[in-house]
N, C-alpha and C positions, 0 to 999 in steps of 0.2 A: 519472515516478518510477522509482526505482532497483527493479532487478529485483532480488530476494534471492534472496544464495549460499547455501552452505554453506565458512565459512571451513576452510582447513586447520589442524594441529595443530602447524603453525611459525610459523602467526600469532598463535594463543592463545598459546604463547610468547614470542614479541616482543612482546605488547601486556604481560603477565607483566614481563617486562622493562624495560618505562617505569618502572612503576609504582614497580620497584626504585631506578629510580637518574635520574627523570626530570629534563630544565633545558628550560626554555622557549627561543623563538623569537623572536629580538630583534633587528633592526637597525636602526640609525637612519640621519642625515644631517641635516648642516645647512642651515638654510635660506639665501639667500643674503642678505647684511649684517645677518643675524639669532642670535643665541646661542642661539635655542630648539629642539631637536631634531623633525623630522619622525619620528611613528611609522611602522613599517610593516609589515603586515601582511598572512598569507596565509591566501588564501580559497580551499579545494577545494571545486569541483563535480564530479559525476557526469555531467553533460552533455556535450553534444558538437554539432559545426555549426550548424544555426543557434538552439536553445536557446542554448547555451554565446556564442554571439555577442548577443544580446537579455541574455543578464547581463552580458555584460560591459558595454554600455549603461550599466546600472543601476549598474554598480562606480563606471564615469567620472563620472556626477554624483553618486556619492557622496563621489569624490575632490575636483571641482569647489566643492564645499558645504561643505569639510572641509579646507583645507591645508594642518592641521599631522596628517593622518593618511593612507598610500595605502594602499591597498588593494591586493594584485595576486592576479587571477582564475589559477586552476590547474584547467584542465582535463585531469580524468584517463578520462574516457570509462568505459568496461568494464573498464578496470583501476583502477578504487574503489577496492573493497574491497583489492587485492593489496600497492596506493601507499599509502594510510593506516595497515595492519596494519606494513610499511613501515618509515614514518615513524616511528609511536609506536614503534616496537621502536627506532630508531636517533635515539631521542631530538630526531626532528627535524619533529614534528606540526605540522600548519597551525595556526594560530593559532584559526580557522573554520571550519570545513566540515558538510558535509552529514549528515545522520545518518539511520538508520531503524533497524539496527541497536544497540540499545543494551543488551542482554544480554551481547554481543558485546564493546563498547567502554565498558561505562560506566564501569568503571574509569577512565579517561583521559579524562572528561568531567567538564569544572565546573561543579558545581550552579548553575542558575539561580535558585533561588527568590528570594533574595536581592537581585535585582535586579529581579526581578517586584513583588516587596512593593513596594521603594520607588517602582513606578512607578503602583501601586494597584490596590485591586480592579477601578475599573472597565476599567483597562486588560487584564489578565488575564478578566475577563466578557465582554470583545469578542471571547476566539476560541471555537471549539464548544468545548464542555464535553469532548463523546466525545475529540475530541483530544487530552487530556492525556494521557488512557490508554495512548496509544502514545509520546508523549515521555518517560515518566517509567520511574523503575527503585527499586524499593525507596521509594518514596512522594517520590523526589527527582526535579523538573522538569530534564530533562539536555537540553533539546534545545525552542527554538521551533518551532512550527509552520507551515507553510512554504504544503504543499500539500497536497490528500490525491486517493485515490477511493473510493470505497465500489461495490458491484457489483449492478448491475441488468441487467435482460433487453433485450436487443437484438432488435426483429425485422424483419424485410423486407416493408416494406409493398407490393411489388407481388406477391409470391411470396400474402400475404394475399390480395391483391385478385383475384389470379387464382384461385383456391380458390373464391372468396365467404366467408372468415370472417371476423367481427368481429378489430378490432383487441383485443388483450388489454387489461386495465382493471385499476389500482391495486386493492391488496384482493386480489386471485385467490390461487386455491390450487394445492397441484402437482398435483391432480386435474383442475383446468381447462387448466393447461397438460398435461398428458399427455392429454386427450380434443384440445385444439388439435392438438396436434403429431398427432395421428391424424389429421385432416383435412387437415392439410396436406402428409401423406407420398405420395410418388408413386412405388414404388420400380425403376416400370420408366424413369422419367425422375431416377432414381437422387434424388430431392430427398425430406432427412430434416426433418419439423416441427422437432428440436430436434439441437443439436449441442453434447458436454460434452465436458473435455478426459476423453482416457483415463488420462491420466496426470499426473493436477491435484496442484499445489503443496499437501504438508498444511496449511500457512499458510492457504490459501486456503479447503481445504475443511470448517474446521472450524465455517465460518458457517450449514452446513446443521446438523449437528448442535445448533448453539443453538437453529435454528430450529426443530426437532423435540423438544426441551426436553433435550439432553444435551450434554455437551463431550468433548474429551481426555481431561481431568485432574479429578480432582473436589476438593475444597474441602478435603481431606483431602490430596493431592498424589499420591492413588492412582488409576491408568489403569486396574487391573481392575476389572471392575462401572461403569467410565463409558465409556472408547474402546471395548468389548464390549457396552455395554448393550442390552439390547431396541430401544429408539430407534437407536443407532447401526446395530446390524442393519437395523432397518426403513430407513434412509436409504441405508445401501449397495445394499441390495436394490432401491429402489424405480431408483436408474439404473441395474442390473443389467436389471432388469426392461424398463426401456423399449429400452435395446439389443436385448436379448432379442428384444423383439418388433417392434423392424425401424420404430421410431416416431421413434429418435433414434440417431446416430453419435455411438461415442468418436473425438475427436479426438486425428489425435497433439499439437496445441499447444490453444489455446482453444477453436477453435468459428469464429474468425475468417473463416478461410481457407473455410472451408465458407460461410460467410457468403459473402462478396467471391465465389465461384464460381457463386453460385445452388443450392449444393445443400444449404443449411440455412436454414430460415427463421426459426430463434431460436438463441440462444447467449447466457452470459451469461459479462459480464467487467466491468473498471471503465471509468475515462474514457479511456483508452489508445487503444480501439477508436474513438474519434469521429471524430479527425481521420483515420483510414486511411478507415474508409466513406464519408466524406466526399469526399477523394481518388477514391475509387472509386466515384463516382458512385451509389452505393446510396442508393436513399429508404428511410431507413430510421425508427424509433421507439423509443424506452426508455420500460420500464415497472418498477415494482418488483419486487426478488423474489416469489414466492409463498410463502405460508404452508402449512405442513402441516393446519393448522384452520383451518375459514372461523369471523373475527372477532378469529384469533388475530396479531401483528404477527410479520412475516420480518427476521433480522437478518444485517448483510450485516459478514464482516470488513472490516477501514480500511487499507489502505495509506496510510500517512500520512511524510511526509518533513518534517525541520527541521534545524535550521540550530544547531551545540552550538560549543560553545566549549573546545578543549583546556586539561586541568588545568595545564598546565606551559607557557604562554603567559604573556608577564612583561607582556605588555600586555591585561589581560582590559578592565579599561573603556570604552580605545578599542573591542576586540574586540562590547561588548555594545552601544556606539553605533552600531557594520554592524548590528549585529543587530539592533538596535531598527529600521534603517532597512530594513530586506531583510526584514522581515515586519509594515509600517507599510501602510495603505490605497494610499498611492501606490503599493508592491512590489509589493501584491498584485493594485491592479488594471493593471498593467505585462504580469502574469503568465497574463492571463484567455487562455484560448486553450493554454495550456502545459500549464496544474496549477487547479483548483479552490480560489478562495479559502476562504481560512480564520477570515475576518473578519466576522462579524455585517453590520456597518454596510459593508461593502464587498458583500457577494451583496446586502442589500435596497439599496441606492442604486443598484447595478447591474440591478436587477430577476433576479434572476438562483432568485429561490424562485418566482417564477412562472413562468418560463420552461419552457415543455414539456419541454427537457432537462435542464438542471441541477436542475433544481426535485427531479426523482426522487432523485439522489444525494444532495443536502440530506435529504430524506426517509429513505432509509435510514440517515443517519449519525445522525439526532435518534432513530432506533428504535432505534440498536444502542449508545448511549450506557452501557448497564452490561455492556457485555464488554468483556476485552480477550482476543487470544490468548494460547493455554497456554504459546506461546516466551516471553512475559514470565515464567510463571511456574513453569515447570517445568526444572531446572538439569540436566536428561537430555534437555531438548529435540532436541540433533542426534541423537542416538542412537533418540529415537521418531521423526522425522521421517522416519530412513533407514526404518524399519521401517514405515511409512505410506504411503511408495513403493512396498516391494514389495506390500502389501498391496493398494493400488490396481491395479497390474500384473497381481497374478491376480484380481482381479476384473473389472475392466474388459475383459480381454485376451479376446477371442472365442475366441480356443485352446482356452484355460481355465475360464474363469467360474466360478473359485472359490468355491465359498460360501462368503458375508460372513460367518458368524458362526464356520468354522472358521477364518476369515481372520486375522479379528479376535482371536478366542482364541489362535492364534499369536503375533499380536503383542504381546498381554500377559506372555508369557512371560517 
């Protein structure tokens, strides 16, 4: 899944600029000894080597199945976001492509609803529910759902087994995991029980705060008394806290790295980390987040990716026939191994909710199904994010170790 930027303030202007004066993306060709034109249409991915190769697969028999439509794959790697902002500004958008950003781009993005209706409820009840939350913008479906992760705890089962401690168990609290991570610190053989980023994505860390019953933003669109609240303090505090006392390392990136090394036997992150441990010959486990109340459920935010359709695209119905076909049971079970399906009847046919691993992230996405992030809904989003950065910086920073609650009252400001 697409790692989220922060756009710059010449792409909010160029995307400003479609909207003004946009024309779709249209060329044809004839077929031969036939009068009827070939559509043709472009698909941006964010992928790159051998993902981006495994879609393109999927493009060619969608071409095959389809020949009065082509398709052609656009791989733009790490320059996504800079080639699409781009595009729409120079009135030249894919016809398809990738989205997760939709705060960002929905202007330039054509409602799907539309085309969901006519395909029916039961087709629209076959993806998770929680995944709307992140495809849509203003109560409008902009964007199919593709892939997702949700974020559970990663740990090292030999690092466990040398310790002697039980493996951790769905249900636990951040109590059980910080008495865990006690037992498994060794800090003359430098190995930390747990390992968080020091300087974690605000996107990401506002899952703990739900989890502790608070958010960013409160329901009113006000940050003071919610991103300062008691609860938030308590959650900054409590991984101040285990820093503090030498149980857990701030990471400069996830917790990964400390993992793959042997000097963290927990970290938690999404589906990203599978296939690198994996690679890395680690035995390793996933378990759920923990809850701050034993009985209480942990909610984990979704990185979730889909697949939108430019406003200004002369060809949307061919457009939404890819799209039907690039988020259909065959796509997605094409896809197992890349990105987590998104499809009811494709994870149970797959067995994939009883599966030791996938089963957890299924689990967290059915618990976190009434949040979405405050970036859907707070229109100062970049501007608290910056401020959530540094806030994180002087708390987590061992330099420093800010206290969370002048921190945080800072960033209300």
């Amino acid at each position: 899944m697409k790692t989220r930027k922060v756009l710059t303030i010449a792409m909010t202007m160029a995307l400003t600029l479609s909207m003004l004066s946009g024309c779709g993306t249209k060329s044809t060709s004839q077929t031969t000894g036939q009068s009827t034109q070939k559509v043709n249409l472009r698909f941006a991915s964010w992928d790159s080597d051998d993902t981006l190769a495994m879609q393109q697969k999927l493009v060619d028999k969608f071409n095959s199945e389809n020949p009065d439509i082509k398709v052609t794959l656009e791989g733009y790697g790490n320059d996504y976001d800079t080639k699409i902002a781009a595009g729409i500004g120079a009135n030249d958008a894919p016809d398809i492509m990738y989205m997760w950003n939709y705060p960002q781009y929905g202007g330039a993005l054509e409602p799907m609803d539309s085309y969901i209706e006519k395909e029916g409820q039961a087709y629209k009840d076959n993806f998770y529910e929680t995944l709307w939350n992140y495809n849509s913008l203003n109560g409008k479906v902009l964007g199919m759902p593709v892939g997702y992760t949700t974020h559970v705890v990663y740990y090292n089962k030999a690092l466990f087994d040398k310790a002697g401690v039980a493996y951790p168990k769905d249900g636990w609290t951040w109590q059980e995991l910080k008495d865990t991570a006690k037992k498994l610190t060794d800090k003359n053989k430098k190995v930390y029980g747990f390992a968080f980023s020091g300087k974690p994505d605000p996107y990401d860390f506002e899952m703990y705060l739900w989890s502790n019953g608070t958010q960013y933003v409160g329901k009113d669109g006000k940050i003071d008394g919610n991103l300062n609240s008691t609860k938030a303090i308590e959650t900054l505090n409590m991984f101040q806290g285990m820093e503090k006392d030498g149980i857990a390392i701030a990471s400069e990136k996830s917790g990964l790295d400390e993992m793959k090394s042997g000097n963290a036997a927990m970290f938690i992150n999404g589906s990203w980390s599978l296939s690198t441990l994996k690679d890395a010959g680690i035995n390793y486990g996933v378990v759920t987040l923990p809850s701050f109340e034993q009985g209480k459920k942990s909610i984990s935010i979704v990185s979730s990716s889909g697949v939108s359709i430019s406003k200004t695209s002369k060809n949307k119905d061919a457009a939404w026939k890819f799209v039907k076909y690039w988020t259909s049971e065959e796509a997605n079970k094409a896809r197992i191994g890349y990105e987590i399906p998104v499809l009811k009847s494709v994870a149970k046919s797959q067995n994939l909710l009883t599966d030791s691993t996938y089963s957890k992230f299924y689990t967290m996405l059915d618990q976190s199904k009434d949040y979405t992030s405050s970036s859907f809904k707070y229109n100062k989003w970049s501007e608290l994010s910056d401020k959530l950065s540094l806030v994180f910086e002087q708390v987590f920073n061992s330099s420093s170790y800010k206290d969370p609650k002048a921190a945080l009252d800072g960033a209300v400001k």
